[in-house]
C-alpha positions as CSV (number, residue, x, y, z in Angstrom):
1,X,-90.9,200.5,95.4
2,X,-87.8,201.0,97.1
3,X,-85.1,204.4,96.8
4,X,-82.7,204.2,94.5
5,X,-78.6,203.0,95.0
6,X,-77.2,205.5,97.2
7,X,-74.4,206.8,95.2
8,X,-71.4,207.2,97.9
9,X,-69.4,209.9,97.3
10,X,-65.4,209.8,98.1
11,X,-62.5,212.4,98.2
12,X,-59.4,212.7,96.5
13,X,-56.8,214.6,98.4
14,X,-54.7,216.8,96.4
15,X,-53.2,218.7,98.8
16,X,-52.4,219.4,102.4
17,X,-50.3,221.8,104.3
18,X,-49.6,221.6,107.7
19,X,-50.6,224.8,109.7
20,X,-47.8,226.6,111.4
21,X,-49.7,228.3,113.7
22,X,-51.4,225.2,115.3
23,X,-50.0,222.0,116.6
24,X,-51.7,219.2,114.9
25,X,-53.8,220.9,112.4
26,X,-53.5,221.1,108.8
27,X,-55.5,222.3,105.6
28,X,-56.8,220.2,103.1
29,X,-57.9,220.2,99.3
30,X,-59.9,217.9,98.3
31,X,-62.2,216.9,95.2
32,X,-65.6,215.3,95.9
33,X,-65.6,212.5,92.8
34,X,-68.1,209.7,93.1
35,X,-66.8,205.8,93.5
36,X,-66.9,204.8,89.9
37,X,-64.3,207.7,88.7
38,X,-62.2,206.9,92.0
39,X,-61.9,203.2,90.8
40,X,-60.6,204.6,87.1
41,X,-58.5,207.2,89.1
42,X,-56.9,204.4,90.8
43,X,-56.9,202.4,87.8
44,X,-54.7,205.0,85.7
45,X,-52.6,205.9,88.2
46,X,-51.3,202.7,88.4
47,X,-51.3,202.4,84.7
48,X,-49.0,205.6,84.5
49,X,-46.8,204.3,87.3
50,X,-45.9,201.4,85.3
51,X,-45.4,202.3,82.4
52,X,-43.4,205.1,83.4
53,X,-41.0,203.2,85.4
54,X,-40.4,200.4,82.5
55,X,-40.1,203.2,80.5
56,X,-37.3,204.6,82.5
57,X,-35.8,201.1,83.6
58,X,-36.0,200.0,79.7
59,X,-33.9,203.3,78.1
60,X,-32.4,204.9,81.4
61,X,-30.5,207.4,79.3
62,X,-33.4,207.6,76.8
63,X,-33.3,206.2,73.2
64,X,-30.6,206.0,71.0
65,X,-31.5,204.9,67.8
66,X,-34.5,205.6,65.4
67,X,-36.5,202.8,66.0
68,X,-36.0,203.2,70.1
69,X,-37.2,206.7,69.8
70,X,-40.4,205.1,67.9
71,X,-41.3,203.3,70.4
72,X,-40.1,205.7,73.4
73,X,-42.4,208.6,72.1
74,X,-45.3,206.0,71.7
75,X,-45.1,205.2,74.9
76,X,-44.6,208.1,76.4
77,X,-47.5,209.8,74.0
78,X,-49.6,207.1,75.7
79,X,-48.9,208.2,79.3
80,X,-49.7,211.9,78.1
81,X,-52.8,210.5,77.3
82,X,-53.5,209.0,80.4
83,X,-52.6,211.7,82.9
84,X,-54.4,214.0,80.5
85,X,-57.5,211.5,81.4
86,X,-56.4,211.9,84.9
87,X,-56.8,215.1,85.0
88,X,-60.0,215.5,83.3
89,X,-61.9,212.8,85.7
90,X,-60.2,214.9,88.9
91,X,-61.8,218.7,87.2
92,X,-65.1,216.7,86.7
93,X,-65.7,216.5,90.5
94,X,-66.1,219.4,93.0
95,X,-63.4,220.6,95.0
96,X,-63.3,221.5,98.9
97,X,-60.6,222.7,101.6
98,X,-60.8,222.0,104.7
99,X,-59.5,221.7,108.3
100,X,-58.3,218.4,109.7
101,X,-55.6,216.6,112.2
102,X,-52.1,216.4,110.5
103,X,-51.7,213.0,109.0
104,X,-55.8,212.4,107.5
105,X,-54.7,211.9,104.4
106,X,-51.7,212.4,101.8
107,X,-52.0,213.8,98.1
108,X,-53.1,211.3,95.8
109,X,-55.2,209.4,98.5
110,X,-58.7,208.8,98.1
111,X,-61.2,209.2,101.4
112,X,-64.3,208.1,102.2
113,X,-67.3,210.5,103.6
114,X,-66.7,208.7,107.4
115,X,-62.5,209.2,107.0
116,X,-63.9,213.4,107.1
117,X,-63.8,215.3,110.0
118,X,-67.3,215.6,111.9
119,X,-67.8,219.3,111.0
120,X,-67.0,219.2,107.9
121,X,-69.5,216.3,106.9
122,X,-72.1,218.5,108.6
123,X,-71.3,221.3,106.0
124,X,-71.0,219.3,102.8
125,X,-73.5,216.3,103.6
126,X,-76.5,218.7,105.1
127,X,-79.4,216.5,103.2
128,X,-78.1,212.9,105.1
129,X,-77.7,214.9,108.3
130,X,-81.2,216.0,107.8
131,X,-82.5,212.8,107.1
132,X,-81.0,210.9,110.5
133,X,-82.6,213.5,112.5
């Protein structure tokens, strides 16, 4: 009867260097991942963050007895696993560079299609530019 969901699309930055040559402009990496992985994205790097920290508030100048180290080098196994997971979700998507004004986005910082710059939505998004014509 009616289409189905419109799966929106969103983009991770992972990097961005400003361009020396012109004022204003800088290059862009970014990794086309749809909303559910951005939400677990988000999700773990908050988990890492946290745990990390406590980890590092908790034994500042690391472990120093056995049963410390047992519970140091679970949790820091655990955030292995989690950046590991991380990483996996970010290779899963599809990566693209592009041009855009200084200050679009940071590494780490997630995107939405209408946060892009015009003529690069044209490029990547031909099928909905097609269909508002």
């Amino acid at each position: 009867m009616g289409e189905p969901p419109k799966k929106e699309n969103l983009y991770y930055i992972t990097s961005a260097a400003i361009d020396k040559e012109v004022y204003g402009l800088a290059t862009y990496i970014a990794i086309q991942i749809p909303k559910d992985v951005a939400r677990e994205l988000n999700s773990l790097q908050i988990r890492i963050e946290s745990t990390s920290s406590s980890l590092s508030r908790q034994y500042p100048k690391g472990p120093k007895n056995p049963k410390e180290k047992e519970f140091y080098q679970s949790r820091a196994s655990k955030i292995f696993d989690m950046k590991e997971r991380y990483q996996l979700l970010l290779n899963s998507g599809k990566g693209f560079s592009f041009p855009g004004p200084v200050g679009l986005g940071n590494p780490g910082q997630i995107l939405k299609e209408d946060q892009l710059p015009e003529k690069f939505r044209q490029l990547i998004l031909p099928e909905k530019q097609k269909q508002r014509l």
